[in-house]
BAFI-3210 file (N, C-alpha, C; in Angstrom, 3 decimals, decimal comma, padded with zeros to 6 digits):
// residues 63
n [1|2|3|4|5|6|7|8|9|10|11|12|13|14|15|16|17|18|19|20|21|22|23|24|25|26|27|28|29|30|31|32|33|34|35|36|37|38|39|40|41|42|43|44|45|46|47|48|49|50|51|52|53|54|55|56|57|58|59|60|61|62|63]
n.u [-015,933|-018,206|-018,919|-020,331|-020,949|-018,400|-018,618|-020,370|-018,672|-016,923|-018,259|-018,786|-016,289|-015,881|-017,833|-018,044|-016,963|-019,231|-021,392|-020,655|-020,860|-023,360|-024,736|-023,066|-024,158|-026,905|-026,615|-025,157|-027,622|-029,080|-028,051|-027,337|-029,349|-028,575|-028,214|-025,344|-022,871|-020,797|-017,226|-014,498|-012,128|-009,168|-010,328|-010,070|-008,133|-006,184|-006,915|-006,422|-003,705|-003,479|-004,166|-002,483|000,080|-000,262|-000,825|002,047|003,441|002,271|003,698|005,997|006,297|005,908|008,307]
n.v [021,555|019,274|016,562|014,930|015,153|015,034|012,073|011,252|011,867|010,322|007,726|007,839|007,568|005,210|003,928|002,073|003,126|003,817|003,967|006,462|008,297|008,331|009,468|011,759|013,099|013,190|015,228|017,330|017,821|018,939|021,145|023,289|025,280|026,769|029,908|030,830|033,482|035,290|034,532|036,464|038,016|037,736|035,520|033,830|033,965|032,763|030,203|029,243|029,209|027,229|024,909|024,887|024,434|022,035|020,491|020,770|019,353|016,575|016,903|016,228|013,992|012,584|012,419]
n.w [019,133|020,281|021,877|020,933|018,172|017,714|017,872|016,301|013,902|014,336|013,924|010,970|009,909|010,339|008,389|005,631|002,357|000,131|001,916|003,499|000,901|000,236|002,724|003,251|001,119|002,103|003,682|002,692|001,508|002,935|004,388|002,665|002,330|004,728|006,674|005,860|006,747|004,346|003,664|004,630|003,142|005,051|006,387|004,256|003,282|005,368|005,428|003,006|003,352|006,103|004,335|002,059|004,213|004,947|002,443|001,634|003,693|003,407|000,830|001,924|003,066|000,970|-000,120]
ca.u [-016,846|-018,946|-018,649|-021,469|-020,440|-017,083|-018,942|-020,858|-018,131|-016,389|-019,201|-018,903|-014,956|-016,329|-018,542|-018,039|-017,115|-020,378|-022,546|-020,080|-021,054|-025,054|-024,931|-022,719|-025,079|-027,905|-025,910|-025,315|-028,898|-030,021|-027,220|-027,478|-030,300|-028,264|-028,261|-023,686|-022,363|-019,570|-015,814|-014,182|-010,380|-008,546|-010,710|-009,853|-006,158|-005,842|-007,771|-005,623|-002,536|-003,459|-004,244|-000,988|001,147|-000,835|-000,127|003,605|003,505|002,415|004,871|007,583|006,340|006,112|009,670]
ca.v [020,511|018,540|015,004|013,812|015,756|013,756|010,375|011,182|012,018|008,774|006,851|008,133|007,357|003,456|003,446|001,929|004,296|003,577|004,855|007,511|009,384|008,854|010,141|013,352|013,596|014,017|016,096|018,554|018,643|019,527|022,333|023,981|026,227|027,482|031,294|031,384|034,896|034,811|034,663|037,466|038,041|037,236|034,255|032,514|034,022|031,967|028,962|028,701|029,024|025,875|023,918|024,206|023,915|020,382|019,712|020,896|018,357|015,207|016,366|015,723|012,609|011,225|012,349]
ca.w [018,729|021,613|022,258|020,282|017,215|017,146|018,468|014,691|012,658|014,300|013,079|009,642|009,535|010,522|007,512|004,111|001,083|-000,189|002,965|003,515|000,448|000,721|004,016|003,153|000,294|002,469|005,198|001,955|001,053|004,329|005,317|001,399|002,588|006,201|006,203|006,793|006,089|003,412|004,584|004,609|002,451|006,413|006,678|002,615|003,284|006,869|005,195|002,078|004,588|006,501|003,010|001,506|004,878|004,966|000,928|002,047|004,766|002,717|000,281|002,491|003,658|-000,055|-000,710]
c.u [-017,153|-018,474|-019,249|-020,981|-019,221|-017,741|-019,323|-020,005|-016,951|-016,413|-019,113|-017,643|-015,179|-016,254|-017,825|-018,227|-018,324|-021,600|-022,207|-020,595|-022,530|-025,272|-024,188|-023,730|-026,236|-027,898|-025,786|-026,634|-029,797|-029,384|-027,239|-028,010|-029,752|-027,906|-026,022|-023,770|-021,090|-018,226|-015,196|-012,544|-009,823|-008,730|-010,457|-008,473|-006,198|-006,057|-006,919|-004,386|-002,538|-003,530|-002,850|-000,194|000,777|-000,430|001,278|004,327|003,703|003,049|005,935|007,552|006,341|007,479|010,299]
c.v [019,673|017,233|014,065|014,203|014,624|012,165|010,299|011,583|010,784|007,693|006,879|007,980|006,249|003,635|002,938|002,989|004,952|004,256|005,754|008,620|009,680|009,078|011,705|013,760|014,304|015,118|017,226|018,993|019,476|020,888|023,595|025,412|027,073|028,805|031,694|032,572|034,360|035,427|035,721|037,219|037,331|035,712|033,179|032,691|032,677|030,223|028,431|028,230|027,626|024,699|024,058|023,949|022,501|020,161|019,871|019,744|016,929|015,426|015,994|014,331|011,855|011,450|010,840]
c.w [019,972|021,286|021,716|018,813|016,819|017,335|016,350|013,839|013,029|013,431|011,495|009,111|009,535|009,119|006,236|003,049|000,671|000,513|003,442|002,523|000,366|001,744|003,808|002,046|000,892|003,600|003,990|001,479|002,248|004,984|003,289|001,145|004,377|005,427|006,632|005,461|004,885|003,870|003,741|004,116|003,751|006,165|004,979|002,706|004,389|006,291|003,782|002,906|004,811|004,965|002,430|002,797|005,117|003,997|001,307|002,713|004,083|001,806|000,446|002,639|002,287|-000,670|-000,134]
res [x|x|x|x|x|x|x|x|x|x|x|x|x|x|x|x|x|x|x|x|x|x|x|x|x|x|x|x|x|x|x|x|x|x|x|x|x|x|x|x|x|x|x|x|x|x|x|x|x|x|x|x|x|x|x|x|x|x|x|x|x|x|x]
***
């Protein structure tokens, strides 16, 4: 990710709840129509992987 990329998803950690989700709103209406291929078994295995060793994680920390 470039430098401006994070400067804008900075900006969008600033914001208020409120202008946070009408801005992803219109960031989903505008990317809805991109042509991405569909992920492949590897790529939803690898991607579940990381999602629970993160839920794993904050369950330790709320023990």
């Amino acid at each position: 990710m470039n430098t401006l990329a994070q400067e804008i998803l900075k900006n969008f950690d600033d914001l208020p709840t409120t202008e946070q989700r009408v801005i992803a709103a219109e960031i989903l209406k505008r990317v809805i129509n991109f042509d991405v291929p569909p992920m492949t078994d590897e790529d939803l295995v690898l991607n579940a992987e990381k999602l629970f060793l993160t839920l794993d994680e904050e369950e330790i920390d709320y023990e």
